[in-house]
Residue, then its C-alpha position, 0 to 999 in steps of 0.5 A: x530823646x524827649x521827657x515828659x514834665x513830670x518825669x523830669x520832675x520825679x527824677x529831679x526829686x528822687x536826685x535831691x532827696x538821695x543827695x539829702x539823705x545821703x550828703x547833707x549834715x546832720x548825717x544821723x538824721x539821713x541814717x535815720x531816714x533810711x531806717x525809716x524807708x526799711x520800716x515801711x517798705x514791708x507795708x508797701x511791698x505788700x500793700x504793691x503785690x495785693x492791690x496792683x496788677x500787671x508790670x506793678x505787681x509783679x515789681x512788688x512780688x520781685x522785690x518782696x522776699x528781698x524786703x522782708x529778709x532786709x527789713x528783718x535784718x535793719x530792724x535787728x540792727x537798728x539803734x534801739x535794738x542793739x547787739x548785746x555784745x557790742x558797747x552802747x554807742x549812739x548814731x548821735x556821737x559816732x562819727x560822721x564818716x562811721x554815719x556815712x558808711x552806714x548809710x552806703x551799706x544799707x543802701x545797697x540793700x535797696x538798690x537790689x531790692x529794686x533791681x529784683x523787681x525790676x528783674x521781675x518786670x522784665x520776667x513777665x515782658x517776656x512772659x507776656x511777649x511769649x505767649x503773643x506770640x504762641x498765639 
C-alpha cells in the first residue's frame, strides 16, 4: 500500500488538530473551536454544492441537510444563546470533564454529517457505474 506525500501530511494534520481540540488544555478553548466549525460549515456546505461538480458536489448536497439541522441546534446551544430556564454557567468555570463531554456530543453530529455525504458520493458511483453500463 503506498501514500502519496501530501495525503500523509492532510491525515497527519487532520490527527493533531482533532488530538488539539479535543485533548489539549485549556479545554473551553477546543469547545469553542467546535462551535466555530458548526458556525461556518453552513457557509461551506453551500459554498461546496454551488460551485463544485461531480463526486464534491454531491458529498456537499449529502451533507447539507444534516448541517443546516445541526448548525440550527448548536447555534440555539451555544453560550450566548442560553436556555432561559437553565441557570447561567459559563464554559470558562464549568468543569473540565463537563467540557469534554460537550465537545464528544457535538462531535458526532459532524461525524454523520460526513458519513452522509460520503454515503452520497458512494449513491452517485453507483449511479455513474449504472448508466456505463446501461450503455
Amino acid at each position: 500500500m503506498q501514500f502519496r506525500l501530501r495525503s500523509l501530511f492532510i491525515i497527519t494534520t487532520v490527527a493533531a488538530v482533532l488530538a488539539w481540540a479535543f485533548y489539549a488544555p485549556p479545554q473551553w478553548l477546543g469547545l469553542l473551536a467546535i462551535y466555530l466549525i458548526y458556525f461556518l460549515l453552513p457557509a461551506a456546505s453551500a459554498a461546496g454544492v454551488i460551485f463544485h461538480r461531480g463526486y464534491r458536489q454531491a458529498f456537499f448536497i449529502g451533507m447539507a441537510p444534516w448541517v443546516a439541522l445541526v448548525s440550527y441546534w448548536a447555534i440555539q446551544q451555544s453560550p450566548w444563546f442560553p436556555d432561559p430556564g437553565v441557570f447561567e454557567q459559563t464554559i470558562f468555570v464549568t468543569d473540565p470533564d463537563q467540557v469534554m463531554y460537550a465537545k464528544m456530543a457535538l462531535a458526532i453530529p459532524l461525524v454523520i454529517a460526513v458519513a452522509s455525504g460520503l454515503v452520497a458520493v458512494g449513491i452517485r458511483w453507483w449511479a455513474v457505474t449504472a448508466e456505463k453500463r446501461s450503455q
